[in-house]
C-alpha angles and dihedrals in degrees: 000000000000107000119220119240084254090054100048086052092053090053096045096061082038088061104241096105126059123197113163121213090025125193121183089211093066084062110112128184091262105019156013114260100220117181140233118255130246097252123057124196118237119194136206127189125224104234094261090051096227095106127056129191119194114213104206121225137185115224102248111226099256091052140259124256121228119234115218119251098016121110119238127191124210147156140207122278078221127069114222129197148147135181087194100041140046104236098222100194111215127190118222120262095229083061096048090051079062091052092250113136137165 
């Protein structure tokens, strides 16, 4: 089942959704609009490529370009949970025109 905005927002002041920190105005008609955090995960590959090291960044205030072709991790400024629901996490679809995915 894929809950509505309205009824994310129903099961969040019921108590079977957690965002944290929560804001009602992220609330869409189909979704929630969580956000990225502030550290990204860069990796870097030993020459073999077994072995694979993450240089950790913090997402400086005016922003971070993303290289093409190099991986980036992330995670949500939100924490998300649910011990009803499975918490699918979707990426927008303005962000996968420009080839971004989760």
């Amino acid at each position: 089942m894929i809950l509505t905005g309205e009824a994310i927002k129903k099961e969040m002041e019921a108590g079977s959704i957690n965002i944290n920190p929560y804001c009602v105005n992220q609330i869409n008609p189909n979704d929630y609009n969580y956000r990225l955090g502030f550290m990204l995960k860069i990796p870097s590959f030993e020459d073999d490529q077994s072995t694979v090291t993450f240089a950790p960044i913090k997402i400086p205030d005016e922003g971070y370009v993303l290289e093409p072709g190099q991986m980036n991790l992330g995670s949500t400024y939100e924490s998300i949970g649910s011990s009803k629901y499975a918490m699918p996490l979707i990426g927008r679809s303005s962000m996968g025109r420009c080839g971004l995915f989760l």
